[in-house]
C-alpha angles and dihedrals in degrees: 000000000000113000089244092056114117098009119160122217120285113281133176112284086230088060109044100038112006084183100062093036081057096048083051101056087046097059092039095060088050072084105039090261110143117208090259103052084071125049093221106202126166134170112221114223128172097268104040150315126299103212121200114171122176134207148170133051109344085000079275091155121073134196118189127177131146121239118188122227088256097053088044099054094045088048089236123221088235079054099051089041084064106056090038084059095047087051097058092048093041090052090047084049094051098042094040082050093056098038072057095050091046105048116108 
């Protein structure tokens, strides 16, 4: 079975796993990055969660990977790796967005 298979449409991360949209906001504040400075979505198949969290001015930048059940519920390195890289986009964005604002 291919990891897309049986995939429901894209709901919010709170709604479908509070636990791993948890697990989410904790890492990201590691970084100073507060739950609503990323639009967290996933769509829930049989095998896993497809995670797309979004970030920046107007949520314009997207990050997508699938996690199974299994390496959700571990909290996986590949896991933590993820959301360590998404971080560090998301707080470039952020900084890149307000160097922009505040230009003259």
């Amino acid at each position: 079975m291919k990891r897309n298979e049986g995939i429901q449409k894209e709901k919010p991360l709170r709604i479908i796993s509070p636990h791993l949209y948890n697990t989410i906001v904790s890492e990201l504040e590691i970084y100073n990055i507060h739950s609503y400075d990323v639009l967290m979505n996933g769509n829930k198949g049989e095998e896993g969660i497809q995670i797309t969290l979004q970030f920046g001015e107007d949520y314009a930048h997207q990050e997508t990977k699938f996690f199974s059940f299994k390496e959700i519920e571990e909290v996986a390195d590949d896991f933590i790796q993820f959301i360590k890289k998404v971080a560090e986009t998301c707080k470039e964005a952020m900084i890149a967005d307000y160097f922009k604002m505040m230009a003259p």
